[in-house]
Chimera marker file (.cmm) of the C-alpha trace (Angstrom):
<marker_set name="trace">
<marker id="1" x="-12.164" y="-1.153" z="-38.624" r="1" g="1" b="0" radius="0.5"/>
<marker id="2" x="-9.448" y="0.490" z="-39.759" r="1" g="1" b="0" radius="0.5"/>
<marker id="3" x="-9.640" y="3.431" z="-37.316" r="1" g="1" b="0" radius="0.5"/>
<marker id="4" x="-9.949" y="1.216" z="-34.640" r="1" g="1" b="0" radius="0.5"/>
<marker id="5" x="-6.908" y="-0.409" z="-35.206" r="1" g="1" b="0" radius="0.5"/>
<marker id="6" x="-5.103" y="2.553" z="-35.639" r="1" g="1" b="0" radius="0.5"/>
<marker id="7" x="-6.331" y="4.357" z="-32.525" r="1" g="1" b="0" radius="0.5"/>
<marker id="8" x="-6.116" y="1.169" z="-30.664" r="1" g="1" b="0" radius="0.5"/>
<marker id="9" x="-1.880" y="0.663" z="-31.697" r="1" g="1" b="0" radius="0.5"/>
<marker id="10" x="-1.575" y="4.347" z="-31.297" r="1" g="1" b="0" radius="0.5"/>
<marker id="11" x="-3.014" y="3.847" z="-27.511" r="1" g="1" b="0" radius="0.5"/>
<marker id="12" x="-0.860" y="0.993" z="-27.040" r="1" g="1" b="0" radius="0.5"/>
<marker id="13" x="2.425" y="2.488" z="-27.970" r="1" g="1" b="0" radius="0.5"/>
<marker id="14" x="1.596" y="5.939" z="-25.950" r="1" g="1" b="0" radius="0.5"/>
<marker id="15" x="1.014" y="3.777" z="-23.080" r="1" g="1" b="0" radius="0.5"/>
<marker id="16" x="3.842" y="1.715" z="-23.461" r="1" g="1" b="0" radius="0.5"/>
<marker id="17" x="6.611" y="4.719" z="-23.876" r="1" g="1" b="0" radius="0.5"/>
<marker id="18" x="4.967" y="6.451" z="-21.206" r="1" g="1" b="0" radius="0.5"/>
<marker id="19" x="5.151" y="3.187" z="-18.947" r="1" g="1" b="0" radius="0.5"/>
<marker id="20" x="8.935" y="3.043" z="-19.976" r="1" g="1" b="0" radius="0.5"/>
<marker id="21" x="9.812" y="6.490" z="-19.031" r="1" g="1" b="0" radius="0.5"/>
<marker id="22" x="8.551" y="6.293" z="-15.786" r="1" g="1" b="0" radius="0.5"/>
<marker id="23" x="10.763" y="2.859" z="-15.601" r="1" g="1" b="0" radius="0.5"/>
<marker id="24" x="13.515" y="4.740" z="-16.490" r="1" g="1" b="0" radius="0.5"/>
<marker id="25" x="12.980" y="7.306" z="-14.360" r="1" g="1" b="0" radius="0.5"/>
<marker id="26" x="12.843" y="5.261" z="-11.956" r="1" g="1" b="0" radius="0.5"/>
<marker id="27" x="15.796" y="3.363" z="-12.494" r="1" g="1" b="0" radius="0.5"/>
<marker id="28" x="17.795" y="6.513" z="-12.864" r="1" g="1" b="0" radius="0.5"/>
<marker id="29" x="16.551" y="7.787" z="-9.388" r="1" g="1" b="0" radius="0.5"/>
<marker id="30" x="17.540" y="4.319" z="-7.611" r="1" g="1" b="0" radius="0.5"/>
<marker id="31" x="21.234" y="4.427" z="-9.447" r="1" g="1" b="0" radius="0.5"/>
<marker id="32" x="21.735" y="8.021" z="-8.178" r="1" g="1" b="0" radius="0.5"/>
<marker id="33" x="21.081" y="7.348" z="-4.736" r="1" g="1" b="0" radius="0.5"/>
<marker id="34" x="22.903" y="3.628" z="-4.555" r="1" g="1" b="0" radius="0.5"/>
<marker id="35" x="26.519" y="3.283" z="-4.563" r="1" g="1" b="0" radius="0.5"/>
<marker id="36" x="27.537" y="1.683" z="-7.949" r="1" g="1" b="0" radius="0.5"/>
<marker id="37" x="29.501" y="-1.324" z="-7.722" r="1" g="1" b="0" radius="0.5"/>
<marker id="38" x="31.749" y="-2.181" z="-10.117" r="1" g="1" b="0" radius="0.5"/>
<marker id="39" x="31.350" y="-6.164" z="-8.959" r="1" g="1" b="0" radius="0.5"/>
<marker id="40" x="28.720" y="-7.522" z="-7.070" r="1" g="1" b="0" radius="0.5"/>
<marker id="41" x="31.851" y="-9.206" z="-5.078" r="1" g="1" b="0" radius="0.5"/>
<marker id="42" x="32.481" y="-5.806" z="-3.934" r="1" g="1" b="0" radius="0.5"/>
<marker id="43" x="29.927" y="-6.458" z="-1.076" r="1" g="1" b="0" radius="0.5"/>
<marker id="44" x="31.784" y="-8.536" z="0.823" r="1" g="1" b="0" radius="0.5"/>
<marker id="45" x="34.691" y="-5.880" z="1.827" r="1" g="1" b="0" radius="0.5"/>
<marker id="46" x="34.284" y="-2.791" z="3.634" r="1" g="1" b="0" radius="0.5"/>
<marker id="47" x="36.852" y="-0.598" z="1.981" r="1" g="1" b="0" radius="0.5"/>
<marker id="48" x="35.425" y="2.428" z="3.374" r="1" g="1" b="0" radius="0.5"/>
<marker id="49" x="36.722" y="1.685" z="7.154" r="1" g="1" b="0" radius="0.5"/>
<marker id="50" x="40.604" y="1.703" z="7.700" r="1" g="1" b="0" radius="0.5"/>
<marker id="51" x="42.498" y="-0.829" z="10.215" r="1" g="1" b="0" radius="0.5"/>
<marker id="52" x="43.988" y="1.845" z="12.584" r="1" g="1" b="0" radius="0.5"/>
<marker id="53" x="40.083" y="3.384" z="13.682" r="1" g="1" b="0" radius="0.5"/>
<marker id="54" x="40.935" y="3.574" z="17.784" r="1" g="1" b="0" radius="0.5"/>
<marker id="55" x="37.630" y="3.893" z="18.256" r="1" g="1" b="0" radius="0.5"/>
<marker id="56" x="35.889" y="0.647" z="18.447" r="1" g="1" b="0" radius="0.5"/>
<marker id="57" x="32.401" y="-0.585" z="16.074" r="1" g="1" b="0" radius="0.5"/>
<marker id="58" x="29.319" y="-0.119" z="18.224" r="1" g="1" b="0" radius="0.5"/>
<marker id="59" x="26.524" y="-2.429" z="17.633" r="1" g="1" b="0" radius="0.5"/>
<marker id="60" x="22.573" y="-2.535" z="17.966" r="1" g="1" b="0" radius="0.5"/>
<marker id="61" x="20.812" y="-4.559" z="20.598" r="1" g="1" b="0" radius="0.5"/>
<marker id="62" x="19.534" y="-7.992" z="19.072" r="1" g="1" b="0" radius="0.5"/>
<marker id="63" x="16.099" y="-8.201" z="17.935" r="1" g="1" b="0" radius="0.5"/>
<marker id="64" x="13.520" y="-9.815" z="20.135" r="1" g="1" b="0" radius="0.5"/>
<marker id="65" x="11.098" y="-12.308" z="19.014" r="1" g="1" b="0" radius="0.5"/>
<marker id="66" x="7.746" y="-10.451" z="19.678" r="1" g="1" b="0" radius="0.5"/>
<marker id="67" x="9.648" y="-7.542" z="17.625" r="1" g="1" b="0" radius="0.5"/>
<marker id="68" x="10.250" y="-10.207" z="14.583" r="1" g="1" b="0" radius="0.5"/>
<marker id="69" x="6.318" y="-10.945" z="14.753" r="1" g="1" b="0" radius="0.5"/>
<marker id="70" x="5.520" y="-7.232" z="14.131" r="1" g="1" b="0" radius="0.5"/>
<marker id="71" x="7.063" y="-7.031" z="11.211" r="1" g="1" b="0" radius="0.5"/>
<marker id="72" x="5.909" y="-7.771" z="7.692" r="1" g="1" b="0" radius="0.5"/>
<marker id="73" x="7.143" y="-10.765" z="5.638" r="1" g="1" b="0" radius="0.5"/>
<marker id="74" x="8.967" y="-8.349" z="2.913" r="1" g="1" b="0" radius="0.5"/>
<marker id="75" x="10.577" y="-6.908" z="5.913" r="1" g="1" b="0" radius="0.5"/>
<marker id="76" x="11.647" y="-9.773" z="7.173" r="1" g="1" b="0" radius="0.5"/>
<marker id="77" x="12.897" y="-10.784" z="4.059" r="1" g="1" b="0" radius="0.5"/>
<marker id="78" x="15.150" y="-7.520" z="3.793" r="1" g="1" b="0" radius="0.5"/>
<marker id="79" x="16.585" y="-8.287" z="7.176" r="1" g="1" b="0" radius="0.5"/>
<marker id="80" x="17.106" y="-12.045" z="6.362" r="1" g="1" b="0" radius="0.5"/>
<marker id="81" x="19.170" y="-10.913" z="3.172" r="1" g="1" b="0" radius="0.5"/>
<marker id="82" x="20.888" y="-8.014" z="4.401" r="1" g="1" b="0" radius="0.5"/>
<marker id="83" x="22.245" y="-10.324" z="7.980" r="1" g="1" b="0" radius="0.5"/>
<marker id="84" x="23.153" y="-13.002" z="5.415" r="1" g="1" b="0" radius="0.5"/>
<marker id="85" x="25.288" y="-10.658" z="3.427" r="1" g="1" b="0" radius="0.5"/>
<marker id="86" x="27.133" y="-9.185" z="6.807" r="1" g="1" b="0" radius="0.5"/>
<marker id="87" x="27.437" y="-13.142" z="7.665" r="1" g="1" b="0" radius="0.5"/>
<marker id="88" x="29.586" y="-13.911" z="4.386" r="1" g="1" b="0" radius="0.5"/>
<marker id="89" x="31.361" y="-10.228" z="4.565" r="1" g="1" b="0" radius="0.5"/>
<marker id="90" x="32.646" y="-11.873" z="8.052" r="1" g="1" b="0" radius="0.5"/>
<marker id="91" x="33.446" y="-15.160" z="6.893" r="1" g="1" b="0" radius="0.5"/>
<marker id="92" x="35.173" y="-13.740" z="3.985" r="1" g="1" b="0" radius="0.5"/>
<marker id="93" x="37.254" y="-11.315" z="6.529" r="1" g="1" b="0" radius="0.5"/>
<marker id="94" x="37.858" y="-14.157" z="8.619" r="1" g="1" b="0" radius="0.5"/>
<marker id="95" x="38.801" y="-16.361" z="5.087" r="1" g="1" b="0" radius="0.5"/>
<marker id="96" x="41.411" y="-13.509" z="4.355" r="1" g="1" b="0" radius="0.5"/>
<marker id="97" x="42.880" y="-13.578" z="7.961" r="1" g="1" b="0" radius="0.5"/>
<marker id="98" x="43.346" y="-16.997" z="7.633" r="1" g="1" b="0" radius="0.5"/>
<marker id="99" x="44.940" y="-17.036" z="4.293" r="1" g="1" b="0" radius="0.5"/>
<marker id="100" x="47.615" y="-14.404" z="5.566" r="1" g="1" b="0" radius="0.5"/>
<marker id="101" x="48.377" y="-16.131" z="9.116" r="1" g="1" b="0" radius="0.5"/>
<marker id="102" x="47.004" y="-13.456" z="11.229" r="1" g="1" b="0" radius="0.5"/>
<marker id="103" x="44.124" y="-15.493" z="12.896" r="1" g="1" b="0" radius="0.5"/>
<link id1="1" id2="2" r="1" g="1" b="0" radius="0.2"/>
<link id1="2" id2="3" r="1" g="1" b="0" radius="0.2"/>
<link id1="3" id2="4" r="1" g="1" b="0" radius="0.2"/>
<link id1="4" id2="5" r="1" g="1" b="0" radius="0.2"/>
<link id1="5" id2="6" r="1" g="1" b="0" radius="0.2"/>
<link id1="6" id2="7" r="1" g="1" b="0" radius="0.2"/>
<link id1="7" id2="8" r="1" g="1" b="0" radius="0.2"/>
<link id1="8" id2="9" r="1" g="1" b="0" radius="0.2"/>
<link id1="9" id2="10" r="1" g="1" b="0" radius="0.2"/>
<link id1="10" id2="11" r="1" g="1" b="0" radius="0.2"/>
<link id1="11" id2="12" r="1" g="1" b="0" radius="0.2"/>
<link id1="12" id2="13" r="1" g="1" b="0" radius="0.2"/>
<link id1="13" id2="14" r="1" g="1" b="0" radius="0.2"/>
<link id1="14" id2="15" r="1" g="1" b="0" radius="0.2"/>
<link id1="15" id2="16" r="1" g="1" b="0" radius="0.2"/>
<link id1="16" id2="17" r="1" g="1" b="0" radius="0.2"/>
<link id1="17" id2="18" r="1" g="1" b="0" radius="0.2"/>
<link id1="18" id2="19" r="1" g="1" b="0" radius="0.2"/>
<link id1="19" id2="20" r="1" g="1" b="0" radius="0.2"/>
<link id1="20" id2="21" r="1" g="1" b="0" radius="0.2"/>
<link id1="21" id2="22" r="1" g="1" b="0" radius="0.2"/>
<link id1="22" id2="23" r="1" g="1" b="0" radius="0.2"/>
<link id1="23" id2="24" r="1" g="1" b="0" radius="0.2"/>
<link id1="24" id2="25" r="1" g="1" b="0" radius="0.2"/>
<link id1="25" id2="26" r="1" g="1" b="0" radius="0.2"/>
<link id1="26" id2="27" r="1" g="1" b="0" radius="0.2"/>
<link id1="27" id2="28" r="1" g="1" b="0" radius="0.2"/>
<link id1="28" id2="29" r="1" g="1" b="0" radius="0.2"/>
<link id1="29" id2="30" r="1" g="1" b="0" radius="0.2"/>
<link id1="30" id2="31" r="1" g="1" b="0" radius="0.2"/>
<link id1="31" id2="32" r="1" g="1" b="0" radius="0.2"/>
<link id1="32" id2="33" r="1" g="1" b="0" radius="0.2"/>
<link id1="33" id2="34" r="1" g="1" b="0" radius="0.2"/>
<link id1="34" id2="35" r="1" g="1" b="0" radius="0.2"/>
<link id1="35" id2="36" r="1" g="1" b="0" radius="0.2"/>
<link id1="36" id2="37" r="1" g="1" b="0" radius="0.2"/>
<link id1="37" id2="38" r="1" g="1" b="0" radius="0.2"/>
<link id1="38" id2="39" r="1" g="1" b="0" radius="0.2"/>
<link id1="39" id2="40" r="1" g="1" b="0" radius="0.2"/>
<link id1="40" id2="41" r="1" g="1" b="0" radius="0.2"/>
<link id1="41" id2="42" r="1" g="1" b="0" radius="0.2"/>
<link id1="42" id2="43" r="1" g="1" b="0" radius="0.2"/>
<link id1="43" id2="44" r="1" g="1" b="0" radius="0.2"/>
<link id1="44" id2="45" r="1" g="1" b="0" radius="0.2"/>
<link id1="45" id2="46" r="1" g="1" b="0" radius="0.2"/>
<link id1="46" id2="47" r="1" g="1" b="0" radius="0.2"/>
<link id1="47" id2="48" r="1" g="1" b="0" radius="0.2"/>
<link id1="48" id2="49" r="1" g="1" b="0" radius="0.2"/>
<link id1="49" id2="50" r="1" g="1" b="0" radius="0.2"/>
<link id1="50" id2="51" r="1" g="1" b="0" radius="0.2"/>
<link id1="51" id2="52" r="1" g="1" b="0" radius="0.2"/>
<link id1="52" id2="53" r="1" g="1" b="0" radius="0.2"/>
<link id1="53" id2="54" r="1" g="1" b="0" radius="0.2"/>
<link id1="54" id2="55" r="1" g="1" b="0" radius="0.2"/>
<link id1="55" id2="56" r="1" g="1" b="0" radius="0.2"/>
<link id1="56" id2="57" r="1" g="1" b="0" radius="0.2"/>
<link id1="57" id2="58" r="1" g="1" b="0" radius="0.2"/>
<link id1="58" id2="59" r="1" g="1" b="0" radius="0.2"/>
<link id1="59" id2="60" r="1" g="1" b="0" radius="0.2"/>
<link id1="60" id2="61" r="1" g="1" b="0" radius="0.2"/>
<link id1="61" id2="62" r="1" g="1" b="0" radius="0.2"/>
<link id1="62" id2="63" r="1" g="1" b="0" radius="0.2"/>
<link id1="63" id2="64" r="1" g="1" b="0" radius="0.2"/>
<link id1="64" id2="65" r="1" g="1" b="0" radius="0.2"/>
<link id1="65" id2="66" r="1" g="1" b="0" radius="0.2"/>
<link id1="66" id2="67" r="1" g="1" b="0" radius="0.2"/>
<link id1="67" id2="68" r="1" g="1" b="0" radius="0.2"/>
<link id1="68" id2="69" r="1" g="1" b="0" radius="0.2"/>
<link id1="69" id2="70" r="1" g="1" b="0" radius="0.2"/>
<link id1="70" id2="71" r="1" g="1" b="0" radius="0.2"/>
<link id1="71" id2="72" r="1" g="1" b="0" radius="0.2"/>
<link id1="72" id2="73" r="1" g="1" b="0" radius="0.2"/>
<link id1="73" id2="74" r="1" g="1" b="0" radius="0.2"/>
<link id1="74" id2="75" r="1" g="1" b="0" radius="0.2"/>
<link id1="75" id2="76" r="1" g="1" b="0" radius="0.2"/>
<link id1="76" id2="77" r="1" g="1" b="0" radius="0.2"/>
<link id1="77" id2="78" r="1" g="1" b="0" radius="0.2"/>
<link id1="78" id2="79" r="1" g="1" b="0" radius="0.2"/>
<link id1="79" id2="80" r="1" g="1" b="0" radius="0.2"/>
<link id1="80" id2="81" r="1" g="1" b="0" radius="0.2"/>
<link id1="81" id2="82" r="1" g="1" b="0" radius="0.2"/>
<link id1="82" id2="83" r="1" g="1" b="0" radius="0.2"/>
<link id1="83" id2="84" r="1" g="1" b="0" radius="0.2"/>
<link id1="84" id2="85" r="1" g="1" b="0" radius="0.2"/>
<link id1="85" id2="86" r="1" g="1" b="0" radius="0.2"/>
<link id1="86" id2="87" r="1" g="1" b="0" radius="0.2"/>
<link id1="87" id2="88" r="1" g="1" b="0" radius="0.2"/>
<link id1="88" id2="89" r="1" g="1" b="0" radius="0.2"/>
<link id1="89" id2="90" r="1" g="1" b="0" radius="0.2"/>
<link id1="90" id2="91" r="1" g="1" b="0" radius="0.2"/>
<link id1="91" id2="92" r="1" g="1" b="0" radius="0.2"/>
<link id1="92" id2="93" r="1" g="1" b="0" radius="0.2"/>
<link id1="93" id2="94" r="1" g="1" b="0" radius="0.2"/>
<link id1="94" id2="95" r="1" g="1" b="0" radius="0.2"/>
<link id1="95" id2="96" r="1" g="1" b="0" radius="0.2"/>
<link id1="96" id2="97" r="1" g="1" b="0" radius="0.2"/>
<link id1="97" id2="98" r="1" g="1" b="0" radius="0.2"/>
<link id1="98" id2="99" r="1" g="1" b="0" radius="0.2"/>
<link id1="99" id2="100" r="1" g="1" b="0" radius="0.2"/>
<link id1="100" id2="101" r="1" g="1" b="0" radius="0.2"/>
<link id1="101" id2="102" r="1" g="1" b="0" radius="0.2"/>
<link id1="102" id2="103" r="1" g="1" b="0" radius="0.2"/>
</marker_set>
């Protein structure tokens, strides 16, 4: 009874460093790769594009609706969040215009 115990908490806690390794390895990978924000607010402003660029933003074509239905829900989840934080970078842009008199 004993032995079982032991062997059975011994199991548990190999298994559970081992699980949080590979958790923090993973983590570690992710922040390495991502840009590190200091404040999620940061989203909203695209500091890495200055106001005198001559040349002007070039777009995609807009998606069409048998494309949509191809796609997997996650996916379309990912594109429903990422379009919805482009939307509020704009309307904050167009916020800040506003605010100085510009627009």
């Amino acid at each position: 009874m004993f032995l079982t115990r032991f062997i059975g908490r011994r199991f548990l806690a190999v298994a559970a460093s081992a699980r949080s390794e590979s958790t923090t390895a993973a983590a570690a990978a992710a922040a390495s790769t991502a840009r590190i924000a200091k404040n999620p607010l940061e989203e909203f402003f695209e500091f890495d594009r200055s106001q005198d660029e001559d040349k002007p933003v070039v777009y995609g074509r807009g998606w069409k609706a048998s494309e949509l239905r191809l796609k997997s829900w996650d996916d379309l989840q990912k594109l429903w969040y990422v379009l919805l934080k482009e939307k509020n970078m704009l309307m904050t842009q167009r916020q800040m215009l506003q605010a100085q008199n510009m627009m």
